[in-house]
C-alpha positions as CSV (number, residue, x, y, z in Angstrom):
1,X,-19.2,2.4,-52.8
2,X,-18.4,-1.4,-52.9
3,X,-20.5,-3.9,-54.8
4,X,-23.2,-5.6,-52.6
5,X,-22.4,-8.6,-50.7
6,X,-23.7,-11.7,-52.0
7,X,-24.5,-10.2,-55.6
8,X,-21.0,-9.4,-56.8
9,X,-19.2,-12.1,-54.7
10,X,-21.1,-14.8,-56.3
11,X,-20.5,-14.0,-60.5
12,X,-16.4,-14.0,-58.4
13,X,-16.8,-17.4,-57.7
14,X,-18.1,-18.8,-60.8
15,X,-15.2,-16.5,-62.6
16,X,-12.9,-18.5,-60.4
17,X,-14.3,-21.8,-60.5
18,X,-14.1,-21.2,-64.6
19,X,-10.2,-20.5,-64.7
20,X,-9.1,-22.6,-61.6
21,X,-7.6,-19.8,-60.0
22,X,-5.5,-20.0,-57.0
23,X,-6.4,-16.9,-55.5
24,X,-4.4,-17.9,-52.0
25,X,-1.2,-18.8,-53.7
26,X,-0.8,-16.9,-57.0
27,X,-0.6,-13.5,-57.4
28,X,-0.7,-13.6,-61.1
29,X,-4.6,-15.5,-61.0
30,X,-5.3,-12.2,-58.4
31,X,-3.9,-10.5,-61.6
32,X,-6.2,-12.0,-64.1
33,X,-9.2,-12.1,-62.0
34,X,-8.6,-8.4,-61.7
35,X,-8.2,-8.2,-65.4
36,X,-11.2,-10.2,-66.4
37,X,-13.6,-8.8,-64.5
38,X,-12.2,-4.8,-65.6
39,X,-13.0,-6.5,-69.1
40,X,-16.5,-8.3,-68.4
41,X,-17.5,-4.7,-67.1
42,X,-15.9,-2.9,-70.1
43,X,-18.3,-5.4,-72.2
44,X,-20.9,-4.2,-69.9
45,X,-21.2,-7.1,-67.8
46,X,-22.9,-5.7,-64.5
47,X,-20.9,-7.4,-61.6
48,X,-20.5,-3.8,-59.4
49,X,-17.0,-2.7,-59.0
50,X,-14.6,0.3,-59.6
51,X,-11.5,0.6,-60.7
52,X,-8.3,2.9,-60.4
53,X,-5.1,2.7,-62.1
54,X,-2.5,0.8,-60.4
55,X,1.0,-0.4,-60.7
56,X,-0.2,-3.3,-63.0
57,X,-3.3,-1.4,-64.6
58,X,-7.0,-1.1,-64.0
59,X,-7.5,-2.6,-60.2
60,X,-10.5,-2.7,-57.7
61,X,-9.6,-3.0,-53.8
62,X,-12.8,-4.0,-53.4
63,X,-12.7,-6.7,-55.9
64,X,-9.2,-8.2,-54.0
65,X,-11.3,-8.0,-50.5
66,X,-14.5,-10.3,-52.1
67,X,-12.3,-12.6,-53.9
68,X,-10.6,-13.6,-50.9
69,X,-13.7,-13.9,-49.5
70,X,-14.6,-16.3,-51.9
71,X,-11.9,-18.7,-51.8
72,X,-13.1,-19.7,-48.2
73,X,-16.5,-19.5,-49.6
74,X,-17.2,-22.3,-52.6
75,X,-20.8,-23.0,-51.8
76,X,-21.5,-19.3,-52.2
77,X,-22.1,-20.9,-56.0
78,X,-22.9,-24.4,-54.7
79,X,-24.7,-25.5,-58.4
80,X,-24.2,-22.6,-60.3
81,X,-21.4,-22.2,-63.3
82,X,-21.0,-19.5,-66.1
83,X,-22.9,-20.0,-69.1
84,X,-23.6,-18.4,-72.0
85,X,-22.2,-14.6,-73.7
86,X,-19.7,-14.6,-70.0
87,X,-18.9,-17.5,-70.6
88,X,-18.0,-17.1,-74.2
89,X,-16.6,-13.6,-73.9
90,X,-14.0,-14.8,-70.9
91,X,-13.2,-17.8,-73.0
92,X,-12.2,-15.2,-76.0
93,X,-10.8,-12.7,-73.8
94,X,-7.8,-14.9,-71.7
95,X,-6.6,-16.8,-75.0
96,X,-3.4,-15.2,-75.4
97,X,-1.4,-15.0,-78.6
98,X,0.8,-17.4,-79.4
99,X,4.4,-16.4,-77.1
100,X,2.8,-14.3,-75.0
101,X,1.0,-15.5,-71.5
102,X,-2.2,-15.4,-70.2
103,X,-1.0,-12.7,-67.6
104,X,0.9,-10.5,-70.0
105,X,-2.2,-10.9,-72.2
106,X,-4.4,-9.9,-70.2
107,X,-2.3,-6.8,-68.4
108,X,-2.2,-5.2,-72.1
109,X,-5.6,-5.7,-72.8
110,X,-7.0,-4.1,-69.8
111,X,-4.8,-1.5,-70.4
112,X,-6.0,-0.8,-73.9
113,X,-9.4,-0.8,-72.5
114,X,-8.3,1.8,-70.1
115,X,-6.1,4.2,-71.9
116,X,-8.1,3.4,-75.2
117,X,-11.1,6.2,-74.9
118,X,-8.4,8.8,-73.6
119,X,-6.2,8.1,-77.2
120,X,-9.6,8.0,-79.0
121,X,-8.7,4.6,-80.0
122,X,-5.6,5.7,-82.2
123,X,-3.2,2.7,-82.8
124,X,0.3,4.9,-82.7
125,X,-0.6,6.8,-80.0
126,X,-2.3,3.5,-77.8
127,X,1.2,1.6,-78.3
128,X,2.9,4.8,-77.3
129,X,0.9,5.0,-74.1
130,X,1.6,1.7,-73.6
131,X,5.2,1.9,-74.0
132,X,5.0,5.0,-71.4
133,X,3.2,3.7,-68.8
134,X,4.2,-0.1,-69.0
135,X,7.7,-0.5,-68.9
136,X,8.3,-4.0,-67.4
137,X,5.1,-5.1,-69.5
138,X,6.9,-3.4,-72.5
139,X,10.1,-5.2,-71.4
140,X,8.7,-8.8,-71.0
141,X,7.0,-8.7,-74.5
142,X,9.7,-7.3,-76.0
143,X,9.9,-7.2,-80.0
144,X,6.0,-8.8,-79.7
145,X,4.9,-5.5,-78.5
146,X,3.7,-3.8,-81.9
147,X,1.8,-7.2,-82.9
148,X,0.3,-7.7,-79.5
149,X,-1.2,-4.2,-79.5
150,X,-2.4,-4.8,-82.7
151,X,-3.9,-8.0,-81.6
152,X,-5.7,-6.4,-78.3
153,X,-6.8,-3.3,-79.9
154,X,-8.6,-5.9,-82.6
155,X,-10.2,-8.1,-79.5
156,X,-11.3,-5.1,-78.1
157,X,-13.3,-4.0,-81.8
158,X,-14.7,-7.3,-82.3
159,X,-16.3,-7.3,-79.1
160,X,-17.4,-4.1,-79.4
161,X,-15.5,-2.5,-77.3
162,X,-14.0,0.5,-78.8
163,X,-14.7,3.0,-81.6
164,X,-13.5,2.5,-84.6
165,X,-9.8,1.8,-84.2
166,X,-7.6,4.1,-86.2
């Protein structure tokens, strides 16, 4: 069931409009669009959409179909901007750790998130999932891995998203 029309499309926007995405052009801001909003709901953020695993982690079609609705759609939040715990949580959430990009950041993230609850939070086994199922990822971030699981699994307690890490 996808999200309803105007409700879901508008929070989008202002996501958007906050990051100056480039929706059109850049697959990597379709990436972290993707990626916040998994995380926003994760936080329990209610914006309305599911999610399967894909290629690059957790995904919504749905979400891709609004958000290019929205790009020919700016006055859908005509006076509107984020404020607030969203605001403040998706500032927190795309700062990546030093050497590592906003992208790659947020692909491991959301992929904590995901595969977190199924490894009942356990740090060995999360960066051994990750190593399994995230090969290029695991590639790209190279020696940095270890630290950068570390890193997400710890932005993931302190916004009270997980269980206690172990």
């Amino acid at each position: 069931m996808g999200a309803p029309l105007e409700s879901a499309r508008v929070p989008v926007r202002l996501i958007v409009d906050k990051l100056d995405l480039r929706l059109a052009d850049s697959f990597d801001d379709r990436l972290v669009l993707q990626k916040v909003v998994y995380l926003m709901q994760r936080k329990g953020f209610q914006i309305g959409y599911s999610y399967r695993w894909y290629l690059r982690g957790p995904y919504s079609s749905e979400l891709t179909k609004d958000a290019f609705a929205v790009v020919d759609w700016p006055e859908i939040a005509t006076g509107r901007v984020l404020t607030g715990p969203a605001n403040e949580f998706i500032d927190k959430i795309v700062e990546p750790p030093e050497g590592i990009s906003e992208v790659d950041w947020l692909e491991l993230v959301a992929t904590v998130a995901w595969y977190g609850p199924r490894n009942e939070w356990q740090r060995d086994v999360m960066e051994s999932t990750v190593r399994r199922v995230k090969r290029e990822l695991v590639l790209r971030l190279g020696e940095r891995l270890t630290n950068a699981v570390d890193l997400a699994l710890a932005t993931l307690k302190e916004e009270g998203m997980t269980a206690a890490v172990r």
